[in-house]
Backbone and ligand atoms as CSV (ligand in chain L), in Angstrom:
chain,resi,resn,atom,element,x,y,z
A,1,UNK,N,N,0.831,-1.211,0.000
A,1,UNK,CA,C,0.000,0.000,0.000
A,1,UNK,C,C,0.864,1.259,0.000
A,2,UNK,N,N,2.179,1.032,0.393
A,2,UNK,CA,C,2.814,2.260,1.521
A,2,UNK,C,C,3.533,2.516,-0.435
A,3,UNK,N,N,3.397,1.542,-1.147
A,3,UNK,CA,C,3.941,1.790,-2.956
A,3,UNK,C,C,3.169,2.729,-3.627
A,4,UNK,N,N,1.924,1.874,-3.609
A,4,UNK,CA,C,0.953,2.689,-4.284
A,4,UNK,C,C,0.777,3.965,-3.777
A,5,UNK,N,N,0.548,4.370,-2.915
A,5,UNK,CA,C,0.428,5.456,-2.440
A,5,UNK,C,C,1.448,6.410,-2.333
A,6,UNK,N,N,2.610,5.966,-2.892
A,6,UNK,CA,C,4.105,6.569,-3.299
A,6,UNK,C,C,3.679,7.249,-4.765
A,7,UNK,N,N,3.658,6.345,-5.522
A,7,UNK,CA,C,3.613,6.210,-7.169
A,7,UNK,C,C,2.191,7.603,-7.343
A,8,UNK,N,N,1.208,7.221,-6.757
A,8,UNK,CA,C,0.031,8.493,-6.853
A,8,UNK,C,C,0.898,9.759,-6.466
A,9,UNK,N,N,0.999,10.182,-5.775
A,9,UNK,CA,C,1.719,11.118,-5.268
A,9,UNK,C,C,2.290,11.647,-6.304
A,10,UNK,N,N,3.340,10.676,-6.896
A,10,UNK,CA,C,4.692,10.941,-7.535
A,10,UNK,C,C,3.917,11.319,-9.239
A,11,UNK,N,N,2.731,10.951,-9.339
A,11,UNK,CA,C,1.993,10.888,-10.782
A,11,UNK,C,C,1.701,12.720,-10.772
A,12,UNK,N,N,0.873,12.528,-9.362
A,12,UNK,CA,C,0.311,14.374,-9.304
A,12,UNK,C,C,1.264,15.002,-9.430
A,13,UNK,N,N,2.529,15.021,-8.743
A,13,UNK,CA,C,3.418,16.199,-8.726
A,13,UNK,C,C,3.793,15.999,-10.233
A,14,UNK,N,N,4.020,15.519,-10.813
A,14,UNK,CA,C,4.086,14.889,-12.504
A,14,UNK,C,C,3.274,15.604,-13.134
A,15,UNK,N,N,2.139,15.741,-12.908
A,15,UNK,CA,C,0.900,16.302,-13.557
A,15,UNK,C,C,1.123,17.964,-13.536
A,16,UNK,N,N,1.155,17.719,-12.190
A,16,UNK,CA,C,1.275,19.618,-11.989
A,16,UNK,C,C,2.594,20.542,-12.640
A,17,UNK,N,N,3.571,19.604,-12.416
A,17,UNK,CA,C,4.505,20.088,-13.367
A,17,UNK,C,C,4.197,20.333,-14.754
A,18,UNK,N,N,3.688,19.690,-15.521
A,18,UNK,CA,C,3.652,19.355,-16.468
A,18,UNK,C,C,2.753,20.572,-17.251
A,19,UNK,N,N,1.858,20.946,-16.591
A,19,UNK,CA,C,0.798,21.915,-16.726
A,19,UNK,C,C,1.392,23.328,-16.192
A,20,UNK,N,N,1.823,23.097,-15.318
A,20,UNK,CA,C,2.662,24.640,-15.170
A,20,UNK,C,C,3.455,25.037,-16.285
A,21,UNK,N,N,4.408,23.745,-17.242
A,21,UNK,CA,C,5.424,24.553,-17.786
A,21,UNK,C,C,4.422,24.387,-18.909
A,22,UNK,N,N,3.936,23.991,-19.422
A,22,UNK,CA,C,2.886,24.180,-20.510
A,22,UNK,C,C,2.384,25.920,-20.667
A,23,UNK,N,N,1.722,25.748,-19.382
A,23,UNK,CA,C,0.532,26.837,-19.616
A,23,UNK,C,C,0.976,28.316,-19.228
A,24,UNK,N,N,1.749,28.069,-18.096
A,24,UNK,CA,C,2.590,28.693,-17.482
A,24,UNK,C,C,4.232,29.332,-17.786
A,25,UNK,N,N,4.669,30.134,-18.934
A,25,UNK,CA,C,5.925,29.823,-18.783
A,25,UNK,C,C,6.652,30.786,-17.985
A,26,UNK,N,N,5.812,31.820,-17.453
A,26,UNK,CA,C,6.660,32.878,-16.643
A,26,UNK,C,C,6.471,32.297,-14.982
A,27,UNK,N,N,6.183,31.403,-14.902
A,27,UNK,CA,C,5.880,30.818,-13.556
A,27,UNK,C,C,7.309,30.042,-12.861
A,28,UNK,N,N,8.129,30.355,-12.988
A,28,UNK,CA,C,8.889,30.294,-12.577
A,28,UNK,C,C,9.425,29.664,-11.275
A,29,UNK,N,N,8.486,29.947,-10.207
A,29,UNK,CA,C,8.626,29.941,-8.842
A,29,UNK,C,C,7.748,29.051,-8.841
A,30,UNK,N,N,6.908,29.062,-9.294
A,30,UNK,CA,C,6.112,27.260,-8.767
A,30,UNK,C,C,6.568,26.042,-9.467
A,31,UNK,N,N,7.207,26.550,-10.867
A,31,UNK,CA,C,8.082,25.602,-11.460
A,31,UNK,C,C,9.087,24.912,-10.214
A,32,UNK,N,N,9.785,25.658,-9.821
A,32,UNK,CA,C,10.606,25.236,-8.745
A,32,UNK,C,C,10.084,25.060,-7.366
A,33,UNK,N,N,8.902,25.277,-7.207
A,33,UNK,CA,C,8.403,24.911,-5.791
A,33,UNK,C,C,8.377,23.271,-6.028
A,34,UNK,N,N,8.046,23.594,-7.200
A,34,UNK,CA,C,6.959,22.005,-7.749
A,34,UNK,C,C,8.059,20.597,-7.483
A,35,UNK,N,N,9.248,21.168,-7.830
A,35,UNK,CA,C,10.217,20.229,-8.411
A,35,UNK,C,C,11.183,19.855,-6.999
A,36,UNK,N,N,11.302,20.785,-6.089
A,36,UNK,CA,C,11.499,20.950,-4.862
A,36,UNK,C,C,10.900,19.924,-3.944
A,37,UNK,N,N,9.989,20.265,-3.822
A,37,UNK,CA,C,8.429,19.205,-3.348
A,37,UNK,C,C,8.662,17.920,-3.945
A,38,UNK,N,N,8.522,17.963,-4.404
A,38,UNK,CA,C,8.723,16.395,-5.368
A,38,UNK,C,C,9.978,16.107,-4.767
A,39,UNK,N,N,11.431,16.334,-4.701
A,39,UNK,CA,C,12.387,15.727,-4.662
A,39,UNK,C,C,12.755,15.499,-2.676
A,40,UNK,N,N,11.896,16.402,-2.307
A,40,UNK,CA,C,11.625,16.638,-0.679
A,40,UNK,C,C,11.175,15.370,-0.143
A,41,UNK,N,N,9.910,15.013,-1.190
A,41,UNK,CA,C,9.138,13.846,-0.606
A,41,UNK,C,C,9.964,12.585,-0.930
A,42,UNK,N,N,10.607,12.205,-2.239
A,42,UNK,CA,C,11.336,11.039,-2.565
A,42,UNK,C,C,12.481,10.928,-2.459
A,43,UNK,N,N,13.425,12.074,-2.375
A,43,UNK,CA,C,14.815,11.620,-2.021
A,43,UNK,C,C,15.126,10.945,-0.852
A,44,UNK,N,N,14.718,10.577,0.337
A,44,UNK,CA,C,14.809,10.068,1.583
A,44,UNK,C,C,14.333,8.647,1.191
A,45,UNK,N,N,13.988,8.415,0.207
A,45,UNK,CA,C,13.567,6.834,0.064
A,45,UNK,C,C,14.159,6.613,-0.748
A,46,UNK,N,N,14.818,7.140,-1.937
A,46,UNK,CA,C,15.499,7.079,-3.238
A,46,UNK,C,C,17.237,7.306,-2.855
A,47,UNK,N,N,17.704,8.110,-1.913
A,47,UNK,CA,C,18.789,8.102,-2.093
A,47,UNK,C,C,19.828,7.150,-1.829
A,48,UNK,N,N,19.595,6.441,-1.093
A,48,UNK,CA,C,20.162,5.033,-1.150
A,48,UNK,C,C,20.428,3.863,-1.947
A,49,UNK,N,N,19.432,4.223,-2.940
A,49,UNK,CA,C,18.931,3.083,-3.689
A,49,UNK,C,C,19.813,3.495,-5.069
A,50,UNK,N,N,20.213,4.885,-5.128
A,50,UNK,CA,C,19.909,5.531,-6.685
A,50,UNK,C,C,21.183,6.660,-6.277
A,51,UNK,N,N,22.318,6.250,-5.206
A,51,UNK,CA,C,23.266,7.238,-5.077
A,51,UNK,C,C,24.203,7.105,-6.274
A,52,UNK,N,N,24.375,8.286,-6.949
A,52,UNK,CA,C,25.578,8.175,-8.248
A,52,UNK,C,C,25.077,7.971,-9.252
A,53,UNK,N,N,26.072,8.110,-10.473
A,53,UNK,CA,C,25.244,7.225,-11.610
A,53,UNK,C,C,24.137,8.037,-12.332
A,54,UNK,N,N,24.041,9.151,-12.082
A,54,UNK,CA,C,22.978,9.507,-13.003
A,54,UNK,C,C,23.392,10.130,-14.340
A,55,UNK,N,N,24.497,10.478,-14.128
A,55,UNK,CA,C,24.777,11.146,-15.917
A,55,UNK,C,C,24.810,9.936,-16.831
A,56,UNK,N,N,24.077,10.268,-18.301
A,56,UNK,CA,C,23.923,9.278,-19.522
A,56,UNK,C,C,25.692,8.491,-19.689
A,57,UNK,N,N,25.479,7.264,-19.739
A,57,UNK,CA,C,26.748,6.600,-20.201
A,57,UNK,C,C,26.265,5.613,-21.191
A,58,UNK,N,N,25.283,5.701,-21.889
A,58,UNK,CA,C,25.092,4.549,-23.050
A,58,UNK,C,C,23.924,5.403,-24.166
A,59,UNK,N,N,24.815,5.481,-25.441
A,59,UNK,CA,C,23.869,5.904,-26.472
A,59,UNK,C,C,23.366,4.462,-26.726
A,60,UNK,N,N,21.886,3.536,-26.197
A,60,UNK,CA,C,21.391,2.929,-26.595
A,60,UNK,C,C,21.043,2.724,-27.795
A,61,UNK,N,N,20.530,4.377,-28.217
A,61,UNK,CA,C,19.528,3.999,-29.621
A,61,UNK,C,C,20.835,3.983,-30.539
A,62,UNK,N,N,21.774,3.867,-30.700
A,62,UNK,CA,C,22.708,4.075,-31.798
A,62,UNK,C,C,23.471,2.404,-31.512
A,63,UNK,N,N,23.224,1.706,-30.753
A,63,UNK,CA,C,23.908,0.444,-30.543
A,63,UNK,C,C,24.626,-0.215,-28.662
A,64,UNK,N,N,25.243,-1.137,-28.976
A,64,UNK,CA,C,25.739,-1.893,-27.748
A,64,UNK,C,C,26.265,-0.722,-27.140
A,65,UNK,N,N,26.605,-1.258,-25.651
A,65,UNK,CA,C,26.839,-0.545,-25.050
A,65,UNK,C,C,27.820,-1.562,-23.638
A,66,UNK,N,N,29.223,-0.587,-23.722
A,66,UNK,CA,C,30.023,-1.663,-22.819
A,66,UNK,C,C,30.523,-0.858,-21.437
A,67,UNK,N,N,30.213,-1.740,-20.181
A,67,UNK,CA,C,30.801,-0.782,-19.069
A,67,UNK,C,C,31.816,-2.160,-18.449
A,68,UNK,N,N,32.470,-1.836,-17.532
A,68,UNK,CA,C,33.676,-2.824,-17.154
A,68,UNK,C,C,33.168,-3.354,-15.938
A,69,UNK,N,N,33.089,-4.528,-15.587
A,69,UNK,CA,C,33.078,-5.144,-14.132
A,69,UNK,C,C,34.310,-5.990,-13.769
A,70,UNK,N,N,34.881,-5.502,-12.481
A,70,UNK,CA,C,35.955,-6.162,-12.155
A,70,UNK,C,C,37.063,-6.140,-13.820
A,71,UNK,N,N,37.623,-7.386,-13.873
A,71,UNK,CA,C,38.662,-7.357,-15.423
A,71,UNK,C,C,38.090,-7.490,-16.095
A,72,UNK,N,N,36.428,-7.652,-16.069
A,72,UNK,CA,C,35.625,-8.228,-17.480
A,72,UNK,C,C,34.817,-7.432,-17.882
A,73,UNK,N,N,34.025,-7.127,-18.752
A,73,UNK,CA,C,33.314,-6.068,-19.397
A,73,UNK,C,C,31.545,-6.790,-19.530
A,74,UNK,N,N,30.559,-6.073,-19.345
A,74,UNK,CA,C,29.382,-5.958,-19.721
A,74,UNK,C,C,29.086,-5.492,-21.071
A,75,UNK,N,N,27.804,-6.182,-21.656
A,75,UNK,CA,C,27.590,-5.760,-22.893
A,75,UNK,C,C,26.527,-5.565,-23.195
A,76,UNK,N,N,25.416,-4.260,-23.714
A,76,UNK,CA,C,24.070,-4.506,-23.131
A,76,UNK,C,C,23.937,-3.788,-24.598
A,77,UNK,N,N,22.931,-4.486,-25.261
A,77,UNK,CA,C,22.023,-3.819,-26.437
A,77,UNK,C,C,20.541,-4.107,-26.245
A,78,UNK,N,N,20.008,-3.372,-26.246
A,78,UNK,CA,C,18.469,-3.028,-26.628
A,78,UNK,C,C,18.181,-3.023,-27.607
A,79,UNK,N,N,16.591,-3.771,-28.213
A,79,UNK,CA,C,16.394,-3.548,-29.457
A,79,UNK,C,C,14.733,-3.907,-29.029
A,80,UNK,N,N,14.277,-3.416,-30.085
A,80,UNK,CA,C,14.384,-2.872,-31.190
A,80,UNK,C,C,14.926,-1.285,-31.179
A,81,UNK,N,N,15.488,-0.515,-31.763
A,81,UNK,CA,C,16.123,0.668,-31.703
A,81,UNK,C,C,15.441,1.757,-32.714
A,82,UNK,N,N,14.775,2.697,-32.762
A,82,UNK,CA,C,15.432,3.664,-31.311
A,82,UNK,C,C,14.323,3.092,-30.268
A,83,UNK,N,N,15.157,2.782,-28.975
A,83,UNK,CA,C,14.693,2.512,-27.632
A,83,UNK,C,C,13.721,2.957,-27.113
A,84,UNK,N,N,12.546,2.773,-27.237
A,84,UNK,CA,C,11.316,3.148,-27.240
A,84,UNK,C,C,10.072,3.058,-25.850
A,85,UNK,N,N,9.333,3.884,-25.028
A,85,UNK,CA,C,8.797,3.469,-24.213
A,85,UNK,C,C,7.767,2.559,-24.488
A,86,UNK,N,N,7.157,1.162,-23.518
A,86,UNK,CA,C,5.778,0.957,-23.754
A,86,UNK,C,C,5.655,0.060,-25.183
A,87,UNK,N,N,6.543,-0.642,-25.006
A,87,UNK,CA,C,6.775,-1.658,-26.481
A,87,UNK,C,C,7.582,-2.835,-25.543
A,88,UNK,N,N,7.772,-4.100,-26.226
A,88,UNK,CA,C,8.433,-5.314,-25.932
A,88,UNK,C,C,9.753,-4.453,-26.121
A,89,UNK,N,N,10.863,-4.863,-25.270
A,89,UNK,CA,C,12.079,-4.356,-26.103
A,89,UNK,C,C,12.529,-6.262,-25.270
A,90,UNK,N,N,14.209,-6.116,-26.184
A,90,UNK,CA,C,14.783,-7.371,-25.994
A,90,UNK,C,C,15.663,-6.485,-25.586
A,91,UNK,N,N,16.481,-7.498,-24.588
A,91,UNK,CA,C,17.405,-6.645,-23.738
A,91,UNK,C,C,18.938,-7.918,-23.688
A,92,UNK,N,N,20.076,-7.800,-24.353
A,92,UNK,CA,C,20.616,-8.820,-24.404
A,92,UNK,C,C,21.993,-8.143,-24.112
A,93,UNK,N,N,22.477,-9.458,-23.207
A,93,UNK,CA,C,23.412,-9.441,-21.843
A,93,UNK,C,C,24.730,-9.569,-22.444
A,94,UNK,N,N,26.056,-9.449,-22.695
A,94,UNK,CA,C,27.119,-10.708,-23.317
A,94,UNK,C,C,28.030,-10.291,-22.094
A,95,UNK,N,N,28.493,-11.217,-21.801
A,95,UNK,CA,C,29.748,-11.476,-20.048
A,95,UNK,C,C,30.971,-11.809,-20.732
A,96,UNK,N,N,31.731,-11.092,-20.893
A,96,UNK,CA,C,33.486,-11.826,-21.058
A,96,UNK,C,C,33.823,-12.518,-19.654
A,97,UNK,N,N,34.713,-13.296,-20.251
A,97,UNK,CA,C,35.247,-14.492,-19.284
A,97,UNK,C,C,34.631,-15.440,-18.992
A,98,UNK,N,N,35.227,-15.731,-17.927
A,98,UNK,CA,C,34.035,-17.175,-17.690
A,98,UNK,C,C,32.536,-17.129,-16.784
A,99,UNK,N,N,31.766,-18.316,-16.959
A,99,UNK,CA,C,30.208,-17.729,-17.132
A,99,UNK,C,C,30.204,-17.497,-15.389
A,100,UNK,N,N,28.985,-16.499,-15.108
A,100,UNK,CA,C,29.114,-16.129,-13.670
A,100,UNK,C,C,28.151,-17.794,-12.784
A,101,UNK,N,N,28.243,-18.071,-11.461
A,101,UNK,CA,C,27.666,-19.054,-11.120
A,101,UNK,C,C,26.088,-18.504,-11.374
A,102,UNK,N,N,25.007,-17.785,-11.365
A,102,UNK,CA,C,23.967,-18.034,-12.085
A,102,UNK,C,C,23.881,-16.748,-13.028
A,103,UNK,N,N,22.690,-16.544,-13.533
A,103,UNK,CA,C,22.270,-15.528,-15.020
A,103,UNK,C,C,22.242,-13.807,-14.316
A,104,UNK,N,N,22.630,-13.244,-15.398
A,104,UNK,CA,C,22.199,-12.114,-14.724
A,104,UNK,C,C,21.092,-11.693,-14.634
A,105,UNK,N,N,20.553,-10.520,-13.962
A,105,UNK,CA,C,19.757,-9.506,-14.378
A,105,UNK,C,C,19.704,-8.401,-14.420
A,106,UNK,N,N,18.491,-7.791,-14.743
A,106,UNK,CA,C,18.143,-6.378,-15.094
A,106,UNK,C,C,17.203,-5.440,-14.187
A,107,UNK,N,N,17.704,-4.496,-13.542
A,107,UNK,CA,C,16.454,-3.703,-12.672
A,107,UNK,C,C,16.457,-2.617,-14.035
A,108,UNK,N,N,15.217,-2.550,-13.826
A,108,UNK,CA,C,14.743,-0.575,-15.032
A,108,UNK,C,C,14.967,0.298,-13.772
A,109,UNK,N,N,15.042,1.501,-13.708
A,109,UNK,CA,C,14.707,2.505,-13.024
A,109,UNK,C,C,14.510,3.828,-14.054
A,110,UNK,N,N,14.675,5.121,-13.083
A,110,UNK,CA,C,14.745,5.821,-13.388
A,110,UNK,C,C,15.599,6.940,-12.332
A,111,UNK,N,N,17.149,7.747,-12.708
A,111,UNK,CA,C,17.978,7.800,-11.611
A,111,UNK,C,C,17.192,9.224,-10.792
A,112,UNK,N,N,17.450,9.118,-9.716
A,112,UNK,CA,C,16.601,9.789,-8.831
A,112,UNK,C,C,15.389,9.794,-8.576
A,113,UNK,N,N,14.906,9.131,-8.761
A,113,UNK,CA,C,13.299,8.719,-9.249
A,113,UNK,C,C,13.132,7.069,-8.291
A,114,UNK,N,N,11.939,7.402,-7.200
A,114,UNK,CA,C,11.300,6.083,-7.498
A,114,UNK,C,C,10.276,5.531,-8.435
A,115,UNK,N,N,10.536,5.127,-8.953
A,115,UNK,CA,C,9.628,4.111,-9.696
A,115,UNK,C,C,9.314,2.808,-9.528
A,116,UNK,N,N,8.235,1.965,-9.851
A,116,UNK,CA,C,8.284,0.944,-9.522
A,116,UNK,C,C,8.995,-0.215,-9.901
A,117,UNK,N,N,9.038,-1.405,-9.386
A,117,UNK,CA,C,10.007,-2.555,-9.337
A,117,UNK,C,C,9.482,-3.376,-10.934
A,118,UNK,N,N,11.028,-3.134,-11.777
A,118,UNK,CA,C,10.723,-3.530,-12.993
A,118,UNK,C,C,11.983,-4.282,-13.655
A,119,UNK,N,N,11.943,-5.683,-13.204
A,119,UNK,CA,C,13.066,-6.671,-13.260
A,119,UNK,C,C,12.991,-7.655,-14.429
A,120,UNK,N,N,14.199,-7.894,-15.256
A,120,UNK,CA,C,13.914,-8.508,-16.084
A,120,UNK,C,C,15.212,-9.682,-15.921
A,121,UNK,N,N,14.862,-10.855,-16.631
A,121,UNK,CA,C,15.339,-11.845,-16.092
A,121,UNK,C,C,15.784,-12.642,-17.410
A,122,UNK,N,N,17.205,-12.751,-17.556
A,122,UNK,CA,C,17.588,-13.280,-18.559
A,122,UNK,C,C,17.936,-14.688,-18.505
A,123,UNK,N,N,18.234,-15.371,-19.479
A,123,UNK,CA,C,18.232,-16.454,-20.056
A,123,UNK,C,C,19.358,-16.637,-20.814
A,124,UNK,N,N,20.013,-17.609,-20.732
A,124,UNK,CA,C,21.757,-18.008,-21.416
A,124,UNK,C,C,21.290,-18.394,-23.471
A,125,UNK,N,N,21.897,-17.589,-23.939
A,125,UNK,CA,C,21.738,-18.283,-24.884
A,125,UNK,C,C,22.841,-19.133,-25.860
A,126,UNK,N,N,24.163,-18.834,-24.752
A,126,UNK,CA,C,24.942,-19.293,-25.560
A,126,UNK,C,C,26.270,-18.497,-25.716
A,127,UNK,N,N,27.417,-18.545,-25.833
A,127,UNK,CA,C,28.773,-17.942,-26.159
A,127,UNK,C,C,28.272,-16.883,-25.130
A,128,UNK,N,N,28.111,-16.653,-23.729
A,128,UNK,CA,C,28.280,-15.651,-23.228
A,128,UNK,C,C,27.027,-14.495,-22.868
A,129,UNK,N,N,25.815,-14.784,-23.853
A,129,UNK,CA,C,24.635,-14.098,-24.231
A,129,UNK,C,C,23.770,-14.763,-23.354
A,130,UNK,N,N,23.326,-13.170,-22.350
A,130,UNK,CA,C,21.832,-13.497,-22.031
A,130,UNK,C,C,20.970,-12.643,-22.493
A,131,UNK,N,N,19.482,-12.921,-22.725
A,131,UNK,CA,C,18.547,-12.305,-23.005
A,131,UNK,C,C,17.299,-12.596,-22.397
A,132,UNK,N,N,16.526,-11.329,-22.423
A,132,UNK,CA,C,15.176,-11.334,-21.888
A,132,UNK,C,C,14.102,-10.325,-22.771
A,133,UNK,N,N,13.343,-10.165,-21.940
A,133,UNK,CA,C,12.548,-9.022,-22.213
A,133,UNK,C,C,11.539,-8.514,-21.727
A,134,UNK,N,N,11.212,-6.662,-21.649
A,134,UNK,CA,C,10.844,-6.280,-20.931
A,134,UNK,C,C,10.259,-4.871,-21.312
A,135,UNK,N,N,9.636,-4.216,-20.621
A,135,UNK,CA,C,8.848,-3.402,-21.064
A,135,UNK,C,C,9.626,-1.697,-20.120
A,136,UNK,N,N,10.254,-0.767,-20.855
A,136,UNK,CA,C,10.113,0.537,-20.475
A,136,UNK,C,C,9.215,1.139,-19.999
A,137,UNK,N,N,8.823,1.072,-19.213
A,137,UNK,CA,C,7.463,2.788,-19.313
A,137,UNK,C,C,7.682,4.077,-19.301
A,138,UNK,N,N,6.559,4.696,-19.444
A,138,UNK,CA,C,6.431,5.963,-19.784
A,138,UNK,C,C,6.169,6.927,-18.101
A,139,UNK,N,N,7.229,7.825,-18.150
A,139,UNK,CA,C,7.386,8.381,-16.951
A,139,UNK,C,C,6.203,9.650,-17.161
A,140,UNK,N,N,5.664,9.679,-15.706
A,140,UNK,CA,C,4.539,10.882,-16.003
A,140,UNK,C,C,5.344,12.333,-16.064
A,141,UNK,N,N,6.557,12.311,-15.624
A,141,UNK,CA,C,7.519,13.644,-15.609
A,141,UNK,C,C,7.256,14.204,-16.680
A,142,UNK,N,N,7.797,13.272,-17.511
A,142,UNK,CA,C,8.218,13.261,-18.951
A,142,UNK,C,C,9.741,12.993,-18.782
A,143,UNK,N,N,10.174,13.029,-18.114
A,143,UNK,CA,C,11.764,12.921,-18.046
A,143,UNK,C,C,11.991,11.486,-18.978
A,144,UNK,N,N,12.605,11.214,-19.566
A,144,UNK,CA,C,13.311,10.385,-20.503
A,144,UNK,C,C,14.593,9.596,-20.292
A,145,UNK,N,N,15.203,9.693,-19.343
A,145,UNK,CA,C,16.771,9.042,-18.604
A,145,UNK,C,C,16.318,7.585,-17.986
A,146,UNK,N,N,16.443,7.134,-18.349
A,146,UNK,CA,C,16.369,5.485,-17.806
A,146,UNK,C,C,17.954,4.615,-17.179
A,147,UNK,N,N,17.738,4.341,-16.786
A,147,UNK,CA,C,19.076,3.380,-16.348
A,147,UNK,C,C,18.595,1.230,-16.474
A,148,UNK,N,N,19.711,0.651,-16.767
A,148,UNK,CA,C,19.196,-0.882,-16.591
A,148,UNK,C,C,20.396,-1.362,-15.785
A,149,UNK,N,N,20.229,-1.547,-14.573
A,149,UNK,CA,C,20.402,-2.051,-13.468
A,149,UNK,C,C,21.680,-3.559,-13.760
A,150,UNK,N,N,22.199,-3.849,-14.140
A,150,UNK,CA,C,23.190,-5.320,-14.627
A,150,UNK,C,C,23.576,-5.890,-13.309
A,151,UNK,N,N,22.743,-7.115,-12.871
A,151,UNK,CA,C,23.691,-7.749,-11.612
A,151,UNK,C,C,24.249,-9.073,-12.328
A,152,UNK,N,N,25.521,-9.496,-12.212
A,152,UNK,CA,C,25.969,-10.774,-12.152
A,152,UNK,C,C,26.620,-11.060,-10.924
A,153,UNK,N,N,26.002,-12.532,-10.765
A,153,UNK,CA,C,25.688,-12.636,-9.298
A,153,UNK,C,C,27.158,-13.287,-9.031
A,154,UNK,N,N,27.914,-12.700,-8.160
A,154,UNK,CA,C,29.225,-12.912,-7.641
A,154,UNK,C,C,30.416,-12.206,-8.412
A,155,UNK,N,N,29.903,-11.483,-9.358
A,155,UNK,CA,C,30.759,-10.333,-10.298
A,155,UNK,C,C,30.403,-8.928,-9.373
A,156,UNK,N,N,29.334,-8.379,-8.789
A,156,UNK,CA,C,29.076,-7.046,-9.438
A,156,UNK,C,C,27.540,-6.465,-9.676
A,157,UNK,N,N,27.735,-5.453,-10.481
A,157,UNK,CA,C,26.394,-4.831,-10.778
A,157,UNK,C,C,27.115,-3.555,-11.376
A,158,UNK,N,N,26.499,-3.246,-12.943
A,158,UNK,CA,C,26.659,-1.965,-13.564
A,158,UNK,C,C,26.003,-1.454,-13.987
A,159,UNK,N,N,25.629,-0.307,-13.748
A,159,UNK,CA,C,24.536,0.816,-14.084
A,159,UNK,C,C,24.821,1.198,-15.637
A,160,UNK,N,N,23.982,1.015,-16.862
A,160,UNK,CA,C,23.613,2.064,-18.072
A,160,UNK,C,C,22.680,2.694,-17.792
A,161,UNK,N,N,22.927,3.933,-18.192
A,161,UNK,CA,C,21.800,4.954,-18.044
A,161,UNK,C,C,21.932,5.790,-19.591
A,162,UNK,N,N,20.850,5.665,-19.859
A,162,UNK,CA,C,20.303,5.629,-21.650
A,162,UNK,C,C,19.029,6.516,-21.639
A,163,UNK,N,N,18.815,7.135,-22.577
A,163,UNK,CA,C,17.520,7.891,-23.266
A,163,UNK,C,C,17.096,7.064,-23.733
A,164,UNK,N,N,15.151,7.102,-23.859
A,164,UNK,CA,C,14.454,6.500,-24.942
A,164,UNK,C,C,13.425,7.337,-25.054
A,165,UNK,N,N,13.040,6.803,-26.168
A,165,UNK,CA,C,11.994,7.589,-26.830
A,165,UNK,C,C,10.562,7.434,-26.060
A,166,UNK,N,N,9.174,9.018,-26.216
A,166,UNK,CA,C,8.165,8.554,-26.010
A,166,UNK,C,C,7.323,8.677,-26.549
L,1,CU,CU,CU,10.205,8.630,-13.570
């Protein structure tokens, strides 16, 4: 309950923003009350979860994307491309070295942002490749910064944080 009643919250202040800078553009000061408020109420639950890491490190829509764990490297492509909210996307894993003791996975987020719990769970397909698939959503902000969460379990965990389309 104590979620849902997070996520409403987090939709209105979404809303109201949204309509201020619309309708509003000399509004200035409630622009920033708005955004204030909002980050007042969720950073105390978010900052732990979501410390670091927020600047873009993966042009998704243009291809793979490699970050380093320990001596070995992560390899994450999304497709279909351009990276799109609110569609199937395939989300595929590749691990250099040798294979981790189980599969990885994928948390979605959004950095500074709670959002809800959106895990995707891959599957070996072979030479190194996992894949799954999973669904983006559409943030009521409008904000567009996504991150996909990479755990391999006894390696690690590496954050991409990517634009997609809405
Ligand atoms: Cu969001």
């Amino acid at each position: 309950m104590i979620v849902i009643f997070n996520a409403q919250i987090y939709v209105n202040q979404g809303r109201v923003f949204s309509e201020v800078t619309m309708d509003r553009p000399i509004g200035n000061r409630a622009i920033s009350f708005s955004c204030a408020l909002f980050l007042l109420i969720t950073a105390p639950a978010v900052s732990t979860v979501f410390a670091g890491a927020s600047a873009i490190n993966c042009r998704a829509h243009d291809g793979k994307c490699i970050l380093p764990i320990g001596g070995e490297t992560v390899t994450l492509e999304i497709m279909p491309r351009p990276v799109t909210a609110m569609q199937d996307s395939t989300f595929s894993v590749t691990l250099s070295g040798n294979p981790p003791e189980r599969a990885p996975y994928i948390d979605l987020g959004m950095p500074a942002m709670k959002m809800g719990p959106n895990q995707i769970k891959l599957k070996p397909v072979g030479n190194g490749v996992y894949k799954g698939t999973g669904v983006i959503v559409r943030c009521k902000s409008g904000r567009r910064t996504w991150f996909a969460n990479v755990t391999v379990p006894g390696r690690g965990e590496v954050k991409f944080v990517f634009d997609v389309i809405y």
